[in-house]
N, C-alpha and C positions, 0 to 999 in steps of 0.2 A: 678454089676460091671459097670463104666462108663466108657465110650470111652475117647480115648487121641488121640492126633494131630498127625499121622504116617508123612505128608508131605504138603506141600503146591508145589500147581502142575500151570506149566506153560506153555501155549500151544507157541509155538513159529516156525522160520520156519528153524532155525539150532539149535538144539540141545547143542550140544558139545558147541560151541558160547556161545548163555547167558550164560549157567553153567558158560564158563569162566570169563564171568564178574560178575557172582554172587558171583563163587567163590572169585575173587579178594577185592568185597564189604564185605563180611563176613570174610575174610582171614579165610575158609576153603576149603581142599582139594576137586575135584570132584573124585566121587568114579571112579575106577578101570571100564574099557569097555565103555566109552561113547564116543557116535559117532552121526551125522548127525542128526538120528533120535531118542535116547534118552541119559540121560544125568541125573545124580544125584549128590546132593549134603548131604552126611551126614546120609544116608541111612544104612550105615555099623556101624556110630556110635551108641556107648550104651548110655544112661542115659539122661543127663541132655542139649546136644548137639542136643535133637529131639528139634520142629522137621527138620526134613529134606527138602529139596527143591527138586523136578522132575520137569525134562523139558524135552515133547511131541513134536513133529513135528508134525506138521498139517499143511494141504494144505493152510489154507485160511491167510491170515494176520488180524491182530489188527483192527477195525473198530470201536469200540467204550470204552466209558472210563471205567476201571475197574471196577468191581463190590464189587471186594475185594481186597485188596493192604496191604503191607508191613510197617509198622512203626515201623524207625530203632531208637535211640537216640544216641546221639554222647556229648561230654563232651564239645569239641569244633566245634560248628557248623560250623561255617565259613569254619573251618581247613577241615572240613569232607567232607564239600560238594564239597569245591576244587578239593580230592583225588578222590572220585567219578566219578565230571565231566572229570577227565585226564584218570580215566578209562575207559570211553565213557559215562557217563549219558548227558541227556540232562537238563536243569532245567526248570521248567514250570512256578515256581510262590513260592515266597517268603510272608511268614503269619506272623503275628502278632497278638494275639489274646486273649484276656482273663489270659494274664499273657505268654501265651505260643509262642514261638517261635517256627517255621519251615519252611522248605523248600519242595515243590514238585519237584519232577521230575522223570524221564521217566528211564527204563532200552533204551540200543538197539533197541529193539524192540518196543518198546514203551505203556511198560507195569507201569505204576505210580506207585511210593511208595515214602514218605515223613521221612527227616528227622531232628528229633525234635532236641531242646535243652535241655542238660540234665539242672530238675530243681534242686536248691541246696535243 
C-alpha cells in the first residue's frame, strides 16, 4: 500500500484567519470548530477534494522562505491574481519563463505560493 497526501499543514499565528483566506483562494468551506488555534480546510471531504489544508498556531512567526509552497493554476492569470490580492495576498514577483508564466506571492502571513498560467 502507498501513502496519499491526508493535508498540507500551516504553521501560522491565527488559525481561523488564514483558513479564511485559504478558504476564499480555493472557494472551499473551512470545516466545522475552527478557532484561534486550529483550523481546516477539507478534512471532512471524501475523494477527489484531498488533500485538505490544517492550519496550527504556533508561537513564533514566518522568518524564512518556504521550503514547500502551493502551486495553483488559474485559466486567467491576470484575473486571478487580482482576486487574490483583494483577498489579502501580497505579490512578490512576477516570472516568465521557459514558456511558462507566473506569479509569486505571499498568503497573510506570509507563507509563498505561485500562480501559474493555465497552458493551452
Amino acid at each position: 500500500m502507498s501513502a496519499t497526501v491526508y493535508a498540507v499543514t500551516f504553521d501560522c499565528g491565527n488559525a481561523a484567519t488564514l483558513a479564511g483566506f485559504w478558504s476564499g483562494v480555493l472557494e472551499r468551506s473551512i470545516d466545522p470548530d475552527a478557532s484561534e488555534e486550529f483550523a481546516s480546510i477539507g478534512l471532512q471531504d471524501a475523494g477527489p477534494a484531498r488533500p485538505g489544508l490544517m492550519f496550527n498556531k504556533v508561537p513564533e512567526g514566518k522568518t524564512a522562505k518556504n521550503r514547500v509552497h502551493l502551486d495553483l493554476v488559474a485559466a486567467t492569470l491576470d484575473t486571478e491574481v487580482d482576486r487574490l490580492l483583494a483577498l489579502g495576498a501580497h505579490r512578490l514577483g512576477d516570472f516568465d519563463e521557459g514558456g511558462a508564466r507566473w506569479v509569486t506571492l505571499a498568503d497573510p502571513e506570509g507563507n509563498e505560493f505561485d500562480v501559474l498560467a493555465e497552458q493551452p
